[in-house]
C-alpha positions in Angstrom: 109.2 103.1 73.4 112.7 105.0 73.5 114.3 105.9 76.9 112.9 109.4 77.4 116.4 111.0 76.7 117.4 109.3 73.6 116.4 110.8 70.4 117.2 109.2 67.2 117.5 111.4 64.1 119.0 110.5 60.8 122.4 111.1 60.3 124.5 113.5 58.3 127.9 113.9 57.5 128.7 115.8 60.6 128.0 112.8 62.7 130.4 110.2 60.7 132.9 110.4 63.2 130.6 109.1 65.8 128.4 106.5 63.0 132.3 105.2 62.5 133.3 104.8 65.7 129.7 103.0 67.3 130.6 100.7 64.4 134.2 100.2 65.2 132.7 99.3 68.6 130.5 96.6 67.0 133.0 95.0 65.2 134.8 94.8 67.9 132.1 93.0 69.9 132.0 90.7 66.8 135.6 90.0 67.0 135.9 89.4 70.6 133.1 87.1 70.5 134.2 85.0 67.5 138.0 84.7 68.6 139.1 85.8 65.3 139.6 89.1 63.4 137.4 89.0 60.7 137.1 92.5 59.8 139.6 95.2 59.4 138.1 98.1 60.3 139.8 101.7 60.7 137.6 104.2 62.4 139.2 107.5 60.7 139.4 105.9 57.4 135.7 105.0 57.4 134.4 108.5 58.8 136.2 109.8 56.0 134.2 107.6 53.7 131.4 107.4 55.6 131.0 111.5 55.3 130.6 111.2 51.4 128.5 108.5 51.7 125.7 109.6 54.2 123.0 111.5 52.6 124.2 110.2 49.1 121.0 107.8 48.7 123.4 105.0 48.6 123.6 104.6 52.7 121.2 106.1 55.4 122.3 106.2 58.9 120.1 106.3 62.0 121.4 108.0 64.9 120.1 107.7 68.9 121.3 110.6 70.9 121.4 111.1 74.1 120.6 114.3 75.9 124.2 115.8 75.5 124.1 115.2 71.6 126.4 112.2 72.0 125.3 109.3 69.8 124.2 105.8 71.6 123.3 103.7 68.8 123.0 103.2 65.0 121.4 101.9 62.6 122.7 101.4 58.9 120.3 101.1 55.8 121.9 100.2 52.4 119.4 99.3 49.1 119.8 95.9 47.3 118.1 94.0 44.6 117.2 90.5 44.2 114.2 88.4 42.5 114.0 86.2 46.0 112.5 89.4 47.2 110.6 90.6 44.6 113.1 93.3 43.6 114.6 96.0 45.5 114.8 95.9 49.5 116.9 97.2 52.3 119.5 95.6 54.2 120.6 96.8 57.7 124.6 96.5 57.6 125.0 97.9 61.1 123.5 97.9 64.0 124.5 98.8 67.2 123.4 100.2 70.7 125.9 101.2 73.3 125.8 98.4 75.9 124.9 101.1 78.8 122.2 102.0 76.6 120.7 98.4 75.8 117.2 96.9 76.7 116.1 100.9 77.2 114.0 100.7 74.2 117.1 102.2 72.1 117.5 99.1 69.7 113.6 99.2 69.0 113.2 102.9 68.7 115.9 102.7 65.8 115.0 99.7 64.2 111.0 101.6 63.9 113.3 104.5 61.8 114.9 101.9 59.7 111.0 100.7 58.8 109.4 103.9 58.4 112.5 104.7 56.4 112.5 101.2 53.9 108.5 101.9 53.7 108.7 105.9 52.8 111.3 104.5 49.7 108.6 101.5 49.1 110.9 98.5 50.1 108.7 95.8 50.8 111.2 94.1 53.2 114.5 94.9 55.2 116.9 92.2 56.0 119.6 91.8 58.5 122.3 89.0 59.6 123.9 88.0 63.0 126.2 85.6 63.3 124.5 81.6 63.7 126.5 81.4 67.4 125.5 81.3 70.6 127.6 84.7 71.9 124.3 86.3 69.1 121.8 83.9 70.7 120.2 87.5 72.2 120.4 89.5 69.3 118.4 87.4 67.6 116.0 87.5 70.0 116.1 91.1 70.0 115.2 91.2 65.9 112.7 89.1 66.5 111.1 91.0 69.5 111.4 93.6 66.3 109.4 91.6 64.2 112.2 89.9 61.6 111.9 86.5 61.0 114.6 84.1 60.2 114.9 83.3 57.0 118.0 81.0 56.9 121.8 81.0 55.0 124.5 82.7 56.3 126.6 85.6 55.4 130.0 84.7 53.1 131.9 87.1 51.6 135.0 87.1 48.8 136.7 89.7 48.4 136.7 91.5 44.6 139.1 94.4 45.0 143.4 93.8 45.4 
């Protein structure tokens, strides 16, 4: 159940200001509770990008609103493809909820979106990551108060581009 003044809608480009900076927010949550900066992350930069992207198919965005129109939380959808899951699938890069806003049913309300959303495009599954510490000992819970399961690994990364 979502607090009674939170709405969540999806997001278009208008709000990737707002989707950018709840993100910047959760990175920097991330950083703070890893010790290290592992992700460099300009807000402006990414609204820009974000604004192309949103609506484009590619990435869906899931916005909780508060009764002033100010965004709370989001939640990021992105497709992916893999024979472990049977073909395509969803992954949720982002997800964040203000932490004023937290254990208010926010979280919940936006993670029901991100399945009606991966079943309306026939996704038979939607995967997310935390990191395997402690400091995300919580979150985890949260996802699986939310029904995820753990399925093991953890996320690596290389990066392709100069």
């Amino acid at each position: 159940m979502t607090a009674p003044d939170v709405r969540i809608r999806q997001a278009t480009a208008v709000d990737a200001v707002a989707v950018a900076g709840l993100i910047g927010a959760l990175l920097a949550e991330i950083i703070e509770a890893i010790g290290a900066k592992v992700f460099d992350f300009d807000v402006e930069a990414s609204a820009l990008s974000l604004s192309k992207l949103i609506g484009s198919g590619r990435y869906t965005a899931f916005v909780a609103a508060n009764v002033d129109g100010k965004a709370v939380g989001v939640i990021t959808l992105s497709e992916s493809c893999a024979l472990y899951a049977g073909g395509l699938f969803g992954t949720i890069p982002e997800f964040y909820v203000e932490p004023g806003w937290r254990s208010r049913g926010v979280g919940a309300a936006l993670a029901d979106a991100a399945r009606a959303h991966a079943r309306s495009l026939g996704w038979p599954r939607l995967e997310v990551t935390t990191p395997p510490l402690p400091e995300f000992d919580r979150t985890l819970a949260f996802y699986e108060r939310c029904g995820f399961a753990v399925t093991g690994g953890r996320k690596l990364k290389i990066d392709v581009q100069p």
